[in-house]
PDB file of N, H, CA, C and O in Angstrom:
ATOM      1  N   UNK A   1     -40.389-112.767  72.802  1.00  0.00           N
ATOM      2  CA  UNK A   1     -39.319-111.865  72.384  1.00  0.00           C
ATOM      3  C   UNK A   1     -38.296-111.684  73.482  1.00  0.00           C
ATOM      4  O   UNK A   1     -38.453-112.224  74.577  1.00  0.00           O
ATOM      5  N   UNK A   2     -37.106-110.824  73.161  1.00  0.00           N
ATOM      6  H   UNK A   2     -36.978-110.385  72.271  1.00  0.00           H
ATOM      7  CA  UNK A   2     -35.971-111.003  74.264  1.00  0.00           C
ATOM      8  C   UNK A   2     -36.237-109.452  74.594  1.00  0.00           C
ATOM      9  O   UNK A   2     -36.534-108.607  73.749  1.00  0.00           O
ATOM     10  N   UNK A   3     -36.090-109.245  75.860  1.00  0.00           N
ATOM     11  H   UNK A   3     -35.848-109.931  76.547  1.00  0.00           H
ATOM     12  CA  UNK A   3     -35.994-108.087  76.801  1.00  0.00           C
ATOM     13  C   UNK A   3     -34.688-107.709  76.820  1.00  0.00           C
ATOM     14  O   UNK A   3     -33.805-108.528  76.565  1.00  0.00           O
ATOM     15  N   UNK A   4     -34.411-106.408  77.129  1.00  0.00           N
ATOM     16  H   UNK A   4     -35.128-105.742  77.336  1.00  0.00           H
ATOM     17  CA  UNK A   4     -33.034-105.861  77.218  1.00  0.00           C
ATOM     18  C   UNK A   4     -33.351-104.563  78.203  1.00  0.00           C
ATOM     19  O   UNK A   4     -34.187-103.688  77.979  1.00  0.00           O
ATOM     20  N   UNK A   5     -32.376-104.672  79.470  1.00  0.00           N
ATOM     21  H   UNK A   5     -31.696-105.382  79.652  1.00  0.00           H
ATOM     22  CA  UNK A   5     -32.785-104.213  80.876  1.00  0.00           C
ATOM     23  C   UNK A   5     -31.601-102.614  80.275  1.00  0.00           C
ATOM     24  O   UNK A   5     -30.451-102.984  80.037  1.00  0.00           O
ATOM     25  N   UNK A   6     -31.789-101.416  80.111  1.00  0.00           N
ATOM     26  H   UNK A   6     -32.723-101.115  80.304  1.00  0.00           H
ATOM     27  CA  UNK A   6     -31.368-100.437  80.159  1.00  0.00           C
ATOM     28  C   UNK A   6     -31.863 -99.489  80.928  1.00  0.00           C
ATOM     29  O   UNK A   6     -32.901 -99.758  81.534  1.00  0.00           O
ATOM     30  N   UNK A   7     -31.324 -98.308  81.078  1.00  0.00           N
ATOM     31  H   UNK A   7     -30.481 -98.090  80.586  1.00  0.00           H
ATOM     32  CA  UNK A   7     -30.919 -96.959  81.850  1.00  0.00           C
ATOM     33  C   UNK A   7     -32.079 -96.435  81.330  1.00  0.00           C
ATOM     34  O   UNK A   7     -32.356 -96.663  80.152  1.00  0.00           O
ATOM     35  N   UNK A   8     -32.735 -95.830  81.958  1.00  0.00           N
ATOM     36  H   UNK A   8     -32.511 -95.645  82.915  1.00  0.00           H
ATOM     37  CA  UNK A   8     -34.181 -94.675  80.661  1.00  0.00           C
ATOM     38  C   UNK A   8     -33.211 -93.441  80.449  1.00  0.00           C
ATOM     39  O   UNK A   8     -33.938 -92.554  80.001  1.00  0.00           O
ATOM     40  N   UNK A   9     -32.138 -93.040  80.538  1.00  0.00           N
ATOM     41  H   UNK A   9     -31.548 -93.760  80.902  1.00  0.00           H
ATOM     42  CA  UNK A   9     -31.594 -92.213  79.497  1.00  0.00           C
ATOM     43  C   UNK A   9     -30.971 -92.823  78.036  1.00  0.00           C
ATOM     44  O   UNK A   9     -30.985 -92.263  76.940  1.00  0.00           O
ATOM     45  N   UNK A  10     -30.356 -94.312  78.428  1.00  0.00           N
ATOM     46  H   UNK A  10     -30.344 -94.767  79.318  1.00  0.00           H
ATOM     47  CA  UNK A  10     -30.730 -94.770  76.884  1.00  0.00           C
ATOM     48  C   UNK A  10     -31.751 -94.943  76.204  1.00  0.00           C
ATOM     49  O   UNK A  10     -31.897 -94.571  75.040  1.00  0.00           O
ATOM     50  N   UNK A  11     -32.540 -95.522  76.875  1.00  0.00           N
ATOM     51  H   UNK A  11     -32.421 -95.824  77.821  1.00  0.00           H
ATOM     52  CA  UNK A  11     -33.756 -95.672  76.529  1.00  0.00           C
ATOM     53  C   UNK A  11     -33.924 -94.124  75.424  1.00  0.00           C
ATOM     54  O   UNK A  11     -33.818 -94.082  74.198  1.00  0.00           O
ATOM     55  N   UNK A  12     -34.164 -93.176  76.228  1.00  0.00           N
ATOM     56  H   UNK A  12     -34.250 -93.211  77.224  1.00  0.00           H
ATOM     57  CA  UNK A  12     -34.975 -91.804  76.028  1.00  0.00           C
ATOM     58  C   UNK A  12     -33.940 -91.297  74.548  1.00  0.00           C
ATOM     59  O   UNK A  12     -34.286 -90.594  73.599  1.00  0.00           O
ATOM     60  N   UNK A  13     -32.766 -91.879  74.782  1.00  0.00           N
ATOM     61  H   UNK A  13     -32.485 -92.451  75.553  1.00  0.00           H
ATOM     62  CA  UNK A  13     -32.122 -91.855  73.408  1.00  0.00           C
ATOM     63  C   UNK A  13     -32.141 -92.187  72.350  1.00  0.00           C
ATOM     64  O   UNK A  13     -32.051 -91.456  71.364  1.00  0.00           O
ATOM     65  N   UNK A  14     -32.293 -93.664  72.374  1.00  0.00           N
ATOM     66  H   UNK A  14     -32.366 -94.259  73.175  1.00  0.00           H
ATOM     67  CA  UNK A  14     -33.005 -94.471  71.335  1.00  0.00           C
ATOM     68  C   UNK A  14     -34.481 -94.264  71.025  1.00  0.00           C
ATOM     69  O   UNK A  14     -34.830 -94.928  70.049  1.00  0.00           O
ATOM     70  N   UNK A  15     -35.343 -93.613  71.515  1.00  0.00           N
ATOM     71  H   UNK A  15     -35.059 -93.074  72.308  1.00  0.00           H
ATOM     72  CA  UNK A  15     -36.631 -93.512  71.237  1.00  0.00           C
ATOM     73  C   UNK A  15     -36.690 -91.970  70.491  1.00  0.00           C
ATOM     74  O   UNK A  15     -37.422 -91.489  69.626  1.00  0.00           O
ATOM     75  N   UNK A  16     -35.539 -91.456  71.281  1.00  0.00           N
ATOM     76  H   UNK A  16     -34.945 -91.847  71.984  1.00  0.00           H
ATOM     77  CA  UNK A  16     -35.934 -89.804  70.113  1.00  0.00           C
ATOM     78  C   UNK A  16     -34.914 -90.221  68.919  1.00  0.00           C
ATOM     79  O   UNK A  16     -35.004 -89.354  68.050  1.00  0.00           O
ATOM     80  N   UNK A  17     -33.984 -91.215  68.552  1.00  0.00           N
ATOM     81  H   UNK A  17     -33.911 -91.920  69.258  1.00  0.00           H
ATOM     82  CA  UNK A  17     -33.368 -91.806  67.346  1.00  0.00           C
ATOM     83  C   UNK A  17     -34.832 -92.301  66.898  1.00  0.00           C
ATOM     84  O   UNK A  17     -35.219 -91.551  66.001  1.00  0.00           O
ATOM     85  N   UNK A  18     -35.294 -92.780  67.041  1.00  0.00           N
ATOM     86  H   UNK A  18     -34.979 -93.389  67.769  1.00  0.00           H
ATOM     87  CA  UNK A  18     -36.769 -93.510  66.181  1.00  0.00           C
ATOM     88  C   UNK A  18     -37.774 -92.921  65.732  1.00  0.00           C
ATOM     89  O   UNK A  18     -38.485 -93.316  64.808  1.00  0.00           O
ATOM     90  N   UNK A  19     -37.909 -91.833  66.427  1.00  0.00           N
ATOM     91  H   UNK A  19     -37.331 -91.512  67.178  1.00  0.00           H
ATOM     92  CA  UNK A  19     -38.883 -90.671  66.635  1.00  0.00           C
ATOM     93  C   UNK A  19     -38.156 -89.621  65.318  1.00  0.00           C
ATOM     94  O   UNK A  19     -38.784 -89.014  64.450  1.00  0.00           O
ATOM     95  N   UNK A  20     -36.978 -89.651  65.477  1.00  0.00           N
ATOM     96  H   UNK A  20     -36.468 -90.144  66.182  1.00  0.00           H
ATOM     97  CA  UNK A  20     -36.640 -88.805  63.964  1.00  0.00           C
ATOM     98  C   UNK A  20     -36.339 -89.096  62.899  1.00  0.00           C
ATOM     99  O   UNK A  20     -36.064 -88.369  61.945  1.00  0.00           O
ATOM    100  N   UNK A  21     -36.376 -90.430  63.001  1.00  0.00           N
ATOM    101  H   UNK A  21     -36.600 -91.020  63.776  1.00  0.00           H
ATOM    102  CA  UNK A  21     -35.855 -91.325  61.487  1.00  0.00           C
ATOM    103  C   UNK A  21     -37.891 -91.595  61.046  1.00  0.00           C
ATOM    104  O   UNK A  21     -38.207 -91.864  59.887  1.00  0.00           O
ATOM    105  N   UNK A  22     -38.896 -91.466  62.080  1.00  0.00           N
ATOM    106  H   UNK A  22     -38.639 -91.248  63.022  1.00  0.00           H
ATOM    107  CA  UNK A  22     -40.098 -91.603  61.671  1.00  0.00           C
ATOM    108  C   UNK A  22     -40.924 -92.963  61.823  1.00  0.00           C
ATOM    109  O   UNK A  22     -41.974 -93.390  61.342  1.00  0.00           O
ATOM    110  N   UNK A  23     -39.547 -93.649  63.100  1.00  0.00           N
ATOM    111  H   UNK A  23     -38.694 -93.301  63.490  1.00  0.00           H
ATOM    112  CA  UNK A  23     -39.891 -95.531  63.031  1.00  0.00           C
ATOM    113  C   UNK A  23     -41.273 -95.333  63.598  1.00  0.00           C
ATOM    114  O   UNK A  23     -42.258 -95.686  62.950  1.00  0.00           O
ATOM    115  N   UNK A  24     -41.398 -94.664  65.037  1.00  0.00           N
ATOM    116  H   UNK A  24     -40.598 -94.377  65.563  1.00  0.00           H
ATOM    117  CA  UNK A  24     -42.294 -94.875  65.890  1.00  0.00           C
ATOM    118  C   UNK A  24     -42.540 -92.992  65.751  1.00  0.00           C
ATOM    119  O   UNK A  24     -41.741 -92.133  65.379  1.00  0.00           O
ATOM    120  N   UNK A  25     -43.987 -92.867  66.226  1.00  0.00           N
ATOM    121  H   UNK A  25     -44.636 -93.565  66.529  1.00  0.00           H
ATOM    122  CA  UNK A  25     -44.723 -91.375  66.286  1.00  0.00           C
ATOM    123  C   UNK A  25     -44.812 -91.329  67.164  1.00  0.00           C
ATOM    124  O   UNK A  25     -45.697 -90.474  67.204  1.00  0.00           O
ATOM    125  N   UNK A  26     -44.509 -91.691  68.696  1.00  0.00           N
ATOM    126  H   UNK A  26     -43.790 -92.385  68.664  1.00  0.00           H
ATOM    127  CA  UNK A  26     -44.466 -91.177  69.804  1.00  0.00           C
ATOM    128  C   UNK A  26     -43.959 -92.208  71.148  1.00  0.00           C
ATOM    129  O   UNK A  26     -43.792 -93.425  71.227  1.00  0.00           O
ATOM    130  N   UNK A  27     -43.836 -91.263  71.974  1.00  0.00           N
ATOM    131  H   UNK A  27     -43.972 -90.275  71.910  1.00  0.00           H
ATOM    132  CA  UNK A  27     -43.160 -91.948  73.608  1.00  0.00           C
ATOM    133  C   UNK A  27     -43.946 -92.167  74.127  1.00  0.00           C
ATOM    134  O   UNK A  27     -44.824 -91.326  74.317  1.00  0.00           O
ATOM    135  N   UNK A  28     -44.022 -93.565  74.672  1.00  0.00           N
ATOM    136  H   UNK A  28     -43.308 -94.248  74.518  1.00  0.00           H
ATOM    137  CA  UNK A  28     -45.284 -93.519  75.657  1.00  0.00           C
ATOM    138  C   UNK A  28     -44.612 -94.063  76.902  1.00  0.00           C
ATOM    139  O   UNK A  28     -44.083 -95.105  76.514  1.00  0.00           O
ATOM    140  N   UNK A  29     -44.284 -93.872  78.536  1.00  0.00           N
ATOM    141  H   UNK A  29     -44.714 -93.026  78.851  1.00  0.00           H
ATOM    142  CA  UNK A  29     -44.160 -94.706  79.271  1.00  0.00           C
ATOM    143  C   UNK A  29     -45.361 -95.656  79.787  1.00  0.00           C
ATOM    144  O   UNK A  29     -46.535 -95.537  79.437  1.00  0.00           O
ATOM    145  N   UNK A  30     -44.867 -96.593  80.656  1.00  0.00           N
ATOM    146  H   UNK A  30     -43.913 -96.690  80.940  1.00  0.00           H
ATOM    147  CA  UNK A  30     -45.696 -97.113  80.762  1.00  0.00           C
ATOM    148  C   UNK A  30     -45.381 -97.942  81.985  1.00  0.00           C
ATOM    149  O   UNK A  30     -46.109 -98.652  82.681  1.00  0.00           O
ATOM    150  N   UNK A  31     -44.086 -97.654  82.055  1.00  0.00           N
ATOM    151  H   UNK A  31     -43.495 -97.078  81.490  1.00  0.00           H
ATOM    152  CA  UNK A  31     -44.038 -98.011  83.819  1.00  0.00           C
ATOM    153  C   UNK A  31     -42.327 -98.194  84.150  1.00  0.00           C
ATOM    154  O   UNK A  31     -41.490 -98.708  83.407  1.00  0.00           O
ATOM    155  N   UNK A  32     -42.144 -97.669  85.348  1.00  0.00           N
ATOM    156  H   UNK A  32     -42.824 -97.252  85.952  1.00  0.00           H
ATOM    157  CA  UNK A  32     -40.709 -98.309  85.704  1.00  0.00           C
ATOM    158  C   UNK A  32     -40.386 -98.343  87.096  1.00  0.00           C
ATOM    159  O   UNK A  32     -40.993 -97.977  88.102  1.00  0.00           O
ATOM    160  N   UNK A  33     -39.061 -98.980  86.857  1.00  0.00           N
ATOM    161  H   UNK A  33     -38.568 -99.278  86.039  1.00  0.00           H
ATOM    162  CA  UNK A  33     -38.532 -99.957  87.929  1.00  0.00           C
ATOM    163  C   UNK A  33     -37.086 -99.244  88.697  1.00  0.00           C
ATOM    164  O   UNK A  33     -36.397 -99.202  87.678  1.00  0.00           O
ATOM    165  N   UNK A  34     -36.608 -98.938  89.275  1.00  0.00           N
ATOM    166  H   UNK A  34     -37.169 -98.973  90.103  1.00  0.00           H
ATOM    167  CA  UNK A  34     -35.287 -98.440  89.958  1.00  0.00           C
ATOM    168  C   UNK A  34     -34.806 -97.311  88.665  1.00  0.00           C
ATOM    169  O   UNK A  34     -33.627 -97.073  88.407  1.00  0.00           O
ATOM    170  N   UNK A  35     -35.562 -96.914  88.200  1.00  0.00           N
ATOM    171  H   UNK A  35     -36.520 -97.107  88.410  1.00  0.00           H
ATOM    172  CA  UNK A  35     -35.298 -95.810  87.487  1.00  0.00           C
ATOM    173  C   UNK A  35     -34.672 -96.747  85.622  1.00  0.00           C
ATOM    174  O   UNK A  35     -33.987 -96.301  84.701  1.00  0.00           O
ATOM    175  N   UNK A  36     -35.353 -98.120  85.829  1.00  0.00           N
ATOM    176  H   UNK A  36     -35.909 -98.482  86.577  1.00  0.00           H
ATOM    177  CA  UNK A  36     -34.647 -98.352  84.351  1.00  0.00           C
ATOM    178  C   UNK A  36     -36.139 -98.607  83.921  1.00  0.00           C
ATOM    179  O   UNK A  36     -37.040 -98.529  84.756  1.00  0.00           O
ATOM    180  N   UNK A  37     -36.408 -98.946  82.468  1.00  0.00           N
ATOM    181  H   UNK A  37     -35.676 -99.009  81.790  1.00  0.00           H
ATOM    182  CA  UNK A  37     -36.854 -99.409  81.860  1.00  0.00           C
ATOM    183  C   UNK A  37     -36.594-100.670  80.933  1.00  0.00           C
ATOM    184  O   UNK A  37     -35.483-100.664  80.403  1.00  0.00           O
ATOM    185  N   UNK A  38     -37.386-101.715  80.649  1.00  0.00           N
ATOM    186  H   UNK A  38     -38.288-101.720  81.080  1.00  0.00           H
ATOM    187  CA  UNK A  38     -37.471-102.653  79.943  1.00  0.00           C
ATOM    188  C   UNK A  38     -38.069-102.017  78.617  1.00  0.00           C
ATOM    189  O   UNK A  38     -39.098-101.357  78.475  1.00  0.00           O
ATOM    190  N   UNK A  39     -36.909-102.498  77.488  1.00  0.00           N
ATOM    191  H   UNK A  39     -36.073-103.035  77.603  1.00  0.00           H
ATOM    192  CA  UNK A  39     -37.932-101.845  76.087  1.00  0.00           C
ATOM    193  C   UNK A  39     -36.995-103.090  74.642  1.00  0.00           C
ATOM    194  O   UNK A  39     -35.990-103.796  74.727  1.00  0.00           O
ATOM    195  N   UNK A  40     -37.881-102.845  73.589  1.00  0.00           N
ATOM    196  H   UNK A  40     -38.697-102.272  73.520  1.00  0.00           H
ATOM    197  CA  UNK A  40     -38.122-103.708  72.736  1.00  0.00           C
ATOM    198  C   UNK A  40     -38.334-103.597  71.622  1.00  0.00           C
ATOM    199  O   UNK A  40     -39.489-103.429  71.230  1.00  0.00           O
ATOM    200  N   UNK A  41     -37.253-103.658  70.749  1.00  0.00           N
ATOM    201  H   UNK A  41     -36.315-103.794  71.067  1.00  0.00           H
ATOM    202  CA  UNK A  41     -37.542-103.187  68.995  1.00  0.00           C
ATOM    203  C   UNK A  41     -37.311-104.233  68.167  1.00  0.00           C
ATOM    204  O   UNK A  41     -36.271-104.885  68.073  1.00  0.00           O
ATOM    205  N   UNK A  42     -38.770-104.424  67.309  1.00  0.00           N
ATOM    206  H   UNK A  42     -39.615-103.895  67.385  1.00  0.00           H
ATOM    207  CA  UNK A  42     -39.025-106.027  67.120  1.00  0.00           C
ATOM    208  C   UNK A  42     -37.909-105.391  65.632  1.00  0.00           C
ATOM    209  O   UNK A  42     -37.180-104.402  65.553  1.00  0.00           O
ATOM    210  N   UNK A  43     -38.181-106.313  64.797  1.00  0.00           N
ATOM    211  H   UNK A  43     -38.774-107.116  64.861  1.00  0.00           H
ATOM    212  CA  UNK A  43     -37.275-105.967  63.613  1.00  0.00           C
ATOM    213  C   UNK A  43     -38.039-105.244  62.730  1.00  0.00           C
ATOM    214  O   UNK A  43     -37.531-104.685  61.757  1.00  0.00           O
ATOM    215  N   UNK A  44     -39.315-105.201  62.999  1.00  0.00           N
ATOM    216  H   UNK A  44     -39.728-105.655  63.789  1.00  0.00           H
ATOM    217  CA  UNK A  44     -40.395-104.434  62.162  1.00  0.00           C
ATOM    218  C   UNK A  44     -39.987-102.676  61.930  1.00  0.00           C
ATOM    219  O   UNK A  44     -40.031-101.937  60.946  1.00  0.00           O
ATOM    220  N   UNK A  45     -39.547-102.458  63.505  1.00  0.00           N
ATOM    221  H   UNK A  45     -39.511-103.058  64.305  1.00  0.00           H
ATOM    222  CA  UNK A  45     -38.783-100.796  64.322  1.00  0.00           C
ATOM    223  C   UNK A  45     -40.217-100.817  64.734  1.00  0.00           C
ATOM    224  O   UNK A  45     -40.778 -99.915  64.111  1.00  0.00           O
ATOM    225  N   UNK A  46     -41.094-101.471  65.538  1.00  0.00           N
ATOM    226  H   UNK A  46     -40.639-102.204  66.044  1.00  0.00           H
ATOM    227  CA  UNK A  46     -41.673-101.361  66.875  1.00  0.00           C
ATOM    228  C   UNK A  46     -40.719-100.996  67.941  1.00  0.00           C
ATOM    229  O   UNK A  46     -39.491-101.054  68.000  1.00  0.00           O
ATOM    230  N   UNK A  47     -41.694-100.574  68.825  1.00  0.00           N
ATOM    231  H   UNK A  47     -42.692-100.527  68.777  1.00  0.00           H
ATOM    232  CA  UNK A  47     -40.086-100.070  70.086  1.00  0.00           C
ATOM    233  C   UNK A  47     -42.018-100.222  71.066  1.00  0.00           C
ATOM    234  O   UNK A  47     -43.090 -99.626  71.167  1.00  0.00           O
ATOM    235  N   UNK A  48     -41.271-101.489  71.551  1.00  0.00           N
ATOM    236  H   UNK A  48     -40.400-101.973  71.469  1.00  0.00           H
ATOM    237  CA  UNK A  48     -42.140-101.623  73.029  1.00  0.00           C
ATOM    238  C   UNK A  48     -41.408-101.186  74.680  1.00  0.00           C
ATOM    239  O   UNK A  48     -40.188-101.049  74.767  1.00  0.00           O
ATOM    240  N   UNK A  49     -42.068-101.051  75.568  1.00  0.00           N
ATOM    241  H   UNK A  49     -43.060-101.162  75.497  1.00  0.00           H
ATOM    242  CA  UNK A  49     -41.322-101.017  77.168  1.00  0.00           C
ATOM    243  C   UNK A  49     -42.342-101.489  77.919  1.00  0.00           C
ATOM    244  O   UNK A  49     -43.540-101.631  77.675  1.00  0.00           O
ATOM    245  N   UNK A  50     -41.729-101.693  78.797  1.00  0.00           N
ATOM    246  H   UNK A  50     -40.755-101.578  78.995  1.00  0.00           H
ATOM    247  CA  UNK A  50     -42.896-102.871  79.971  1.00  0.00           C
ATOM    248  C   UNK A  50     -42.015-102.755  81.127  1.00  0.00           C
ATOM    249  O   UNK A  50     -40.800-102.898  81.272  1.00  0.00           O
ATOM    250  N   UNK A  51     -42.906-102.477  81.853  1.00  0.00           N
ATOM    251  H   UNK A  51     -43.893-102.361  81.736  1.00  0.00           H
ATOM    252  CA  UNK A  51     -42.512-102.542  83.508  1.00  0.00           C
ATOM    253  C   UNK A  51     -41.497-103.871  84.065  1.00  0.00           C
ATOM    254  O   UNK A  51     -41.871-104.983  83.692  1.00  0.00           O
ATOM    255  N   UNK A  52     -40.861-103.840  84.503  1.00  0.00           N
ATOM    256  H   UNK A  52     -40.558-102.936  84.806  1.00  0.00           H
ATOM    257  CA  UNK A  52     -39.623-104.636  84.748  1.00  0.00           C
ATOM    258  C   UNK A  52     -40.599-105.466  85.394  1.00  0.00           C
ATOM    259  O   UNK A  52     -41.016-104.492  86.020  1.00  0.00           O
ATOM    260  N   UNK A  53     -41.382-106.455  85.828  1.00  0.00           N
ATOM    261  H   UNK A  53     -41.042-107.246  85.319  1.00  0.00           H
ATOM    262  CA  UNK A  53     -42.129-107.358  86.731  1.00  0.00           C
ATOM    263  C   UNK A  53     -41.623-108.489  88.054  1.00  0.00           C
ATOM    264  O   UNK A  53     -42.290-108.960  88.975  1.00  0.00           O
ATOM    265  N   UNK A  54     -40.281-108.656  87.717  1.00  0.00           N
ATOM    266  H   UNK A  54     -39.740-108.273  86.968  1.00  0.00           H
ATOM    267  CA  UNK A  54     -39.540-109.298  88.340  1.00  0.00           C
ATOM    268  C   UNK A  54     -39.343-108.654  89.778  1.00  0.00           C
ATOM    269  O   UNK A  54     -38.157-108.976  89.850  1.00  0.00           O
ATOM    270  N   UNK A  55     -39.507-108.184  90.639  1.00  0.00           N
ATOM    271  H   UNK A  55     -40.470-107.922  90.580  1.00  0.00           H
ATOM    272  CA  UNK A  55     -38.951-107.814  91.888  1.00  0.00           C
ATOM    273  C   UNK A  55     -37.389-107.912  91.814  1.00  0.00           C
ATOM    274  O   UNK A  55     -36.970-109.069  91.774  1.00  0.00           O
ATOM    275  N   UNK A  56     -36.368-106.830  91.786  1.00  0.00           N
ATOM    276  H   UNK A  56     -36.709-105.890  91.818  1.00  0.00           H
ATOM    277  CA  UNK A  56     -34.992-107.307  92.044  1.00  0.00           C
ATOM    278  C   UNK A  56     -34.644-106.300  93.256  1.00  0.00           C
ATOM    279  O   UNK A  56     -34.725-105.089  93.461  1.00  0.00           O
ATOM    280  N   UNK A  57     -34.321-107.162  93.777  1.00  0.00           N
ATOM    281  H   UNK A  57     -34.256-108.146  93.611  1.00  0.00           H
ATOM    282  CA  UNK A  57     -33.301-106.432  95.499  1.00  0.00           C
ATOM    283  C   UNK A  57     -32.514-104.819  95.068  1.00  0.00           C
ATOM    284  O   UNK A  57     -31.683-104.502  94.216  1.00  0.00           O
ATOM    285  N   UNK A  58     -33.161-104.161  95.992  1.00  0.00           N
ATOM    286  H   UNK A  58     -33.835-104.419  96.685  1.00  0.00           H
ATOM    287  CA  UNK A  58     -32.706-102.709  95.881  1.00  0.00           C
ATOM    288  C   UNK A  58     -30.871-102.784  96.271  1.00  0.00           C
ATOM    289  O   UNK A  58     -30.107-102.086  95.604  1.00  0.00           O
ATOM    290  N   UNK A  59     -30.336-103.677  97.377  1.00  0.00           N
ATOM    291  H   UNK A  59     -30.956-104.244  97.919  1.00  0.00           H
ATOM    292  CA  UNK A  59     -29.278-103.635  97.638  1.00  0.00           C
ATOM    293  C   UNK A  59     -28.593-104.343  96.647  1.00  0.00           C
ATOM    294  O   UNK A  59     -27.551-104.865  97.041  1.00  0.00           O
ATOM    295  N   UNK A  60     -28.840-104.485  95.643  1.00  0.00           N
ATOM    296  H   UNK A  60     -29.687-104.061  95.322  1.00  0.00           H
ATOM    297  CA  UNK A  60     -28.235-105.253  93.978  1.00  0.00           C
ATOM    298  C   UNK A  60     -28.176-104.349  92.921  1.00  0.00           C
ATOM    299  O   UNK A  60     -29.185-103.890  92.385  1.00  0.00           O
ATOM    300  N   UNK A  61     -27.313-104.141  92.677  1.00  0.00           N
ATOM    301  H   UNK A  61     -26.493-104.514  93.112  1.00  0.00           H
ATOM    302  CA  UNK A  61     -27.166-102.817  91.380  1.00  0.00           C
ATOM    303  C   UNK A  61     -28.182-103.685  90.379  1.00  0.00           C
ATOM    304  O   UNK A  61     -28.282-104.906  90.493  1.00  0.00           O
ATOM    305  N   UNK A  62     -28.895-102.950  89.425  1.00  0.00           N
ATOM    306  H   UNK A  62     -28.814-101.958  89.331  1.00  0.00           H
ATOM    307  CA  UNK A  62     -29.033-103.215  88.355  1.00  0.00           C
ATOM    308  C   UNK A  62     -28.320-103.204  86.571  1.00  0.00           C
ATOM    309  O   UNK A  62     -28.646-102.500  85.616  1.00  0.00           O
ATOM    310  N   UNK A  63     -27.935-103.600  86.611  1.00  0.00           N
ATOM    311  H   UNK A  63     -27.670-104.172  87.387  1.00  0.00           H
ATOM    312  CA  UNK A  63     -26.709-103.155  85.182  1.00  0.00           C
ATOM    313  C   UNK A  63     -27.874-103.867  83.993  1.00  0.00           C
ATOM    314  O   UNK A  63     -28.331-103.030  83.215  1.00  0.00           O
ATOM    315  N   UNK A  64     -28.258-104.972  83.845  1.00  0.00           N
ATOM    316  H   UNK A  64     -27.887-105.652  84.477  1.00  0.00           H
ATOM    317  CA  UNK A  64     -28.319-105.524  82.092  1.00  0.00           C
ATOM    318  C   UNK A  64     -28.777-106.968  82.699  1.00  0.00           C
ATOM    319  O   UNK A  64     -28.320-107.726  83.554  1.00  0.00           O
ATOM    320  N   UNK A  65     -30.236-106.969  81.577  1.00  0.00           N
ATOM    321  H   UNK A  65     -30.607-106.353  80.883  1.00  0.00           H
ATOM    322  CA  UNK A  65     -30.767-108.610  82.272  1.00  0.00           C
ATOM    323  C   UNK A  65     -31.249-108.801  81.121  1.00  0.00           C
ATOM    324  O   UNK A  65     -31.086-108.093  80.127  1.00  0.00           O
ATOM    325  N   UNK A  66     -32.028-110.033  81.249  1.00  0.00           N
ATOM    326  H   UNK A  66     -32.161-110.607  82.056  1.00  0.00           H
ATOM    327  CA  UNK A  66     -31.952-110.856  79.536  1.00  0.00           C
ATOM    328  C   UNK A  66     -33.470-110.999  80.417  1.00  0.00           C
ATOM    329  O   UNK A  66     -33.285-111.177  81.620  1.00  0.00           O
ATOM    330  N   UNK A  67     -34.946-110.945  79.982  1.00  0.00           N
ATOM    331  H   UNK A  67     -35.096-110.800  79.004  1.00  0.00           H
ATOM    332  CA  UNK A  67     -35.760-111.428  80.216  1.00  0.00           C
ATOM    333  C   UNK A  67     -36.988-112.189  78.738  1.00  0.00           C
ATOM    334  O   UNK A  67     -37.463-111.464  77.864  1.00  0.00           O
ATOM    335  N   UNK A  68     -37.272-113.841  78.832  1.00  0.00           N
ATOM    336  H   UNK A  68     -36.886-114.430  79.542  1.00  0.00           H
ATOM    337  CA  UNK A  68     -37.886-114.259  77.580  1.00  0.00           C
ATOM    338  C   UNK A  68     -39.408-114.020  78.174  1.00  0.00           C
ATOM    339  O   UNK A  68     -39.863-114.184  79.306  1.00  0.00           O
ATOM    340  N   UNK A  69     -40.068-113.518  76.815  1.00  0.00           N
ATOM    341  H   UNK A  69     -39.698-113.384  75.896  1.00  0.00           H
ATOM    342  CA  UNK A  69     -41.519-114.129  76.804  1.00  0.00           C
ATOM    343  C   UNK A  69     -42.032-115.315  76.753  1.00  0.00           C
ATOM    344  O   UNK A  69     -43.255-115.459  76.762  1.00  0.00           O
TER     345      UNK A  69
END
């Protein structure tokens, strides 16, 4: 599946959007990285997140990364 590197205040946005439409029943973290999260909504309205695994340089902003399974 394709990864999409966001902010955990989007994140935390889109998950209470899912959380009230009834996609997903709850938040779970499960790990993060420079304060973002990696997360994942298959087309089913699963909503996965996964610890960023990649090591990226603190002196490198993070903005938006594409990571494949």
């Amino acid at each position: 599946g394709k990864y999409n590197l966001m902010p955990k205040s989007e994140v935390r946005e889109v998950v209470d959007c899912l959380v009230r439409f009834g996609i997903v029943g709850e938040w779970r973290v499960h790990g993060e990285y420079q304060d973002y999260y990696t997360c994942f909504v298959t087309p089913e309205g699963k909503f996965f997140e996964r610890l960023q695994s990649e090591a990226v340089p603190k002196k490198r902003p993070v903005t938006e990364q594409e990571y494949h399974l």
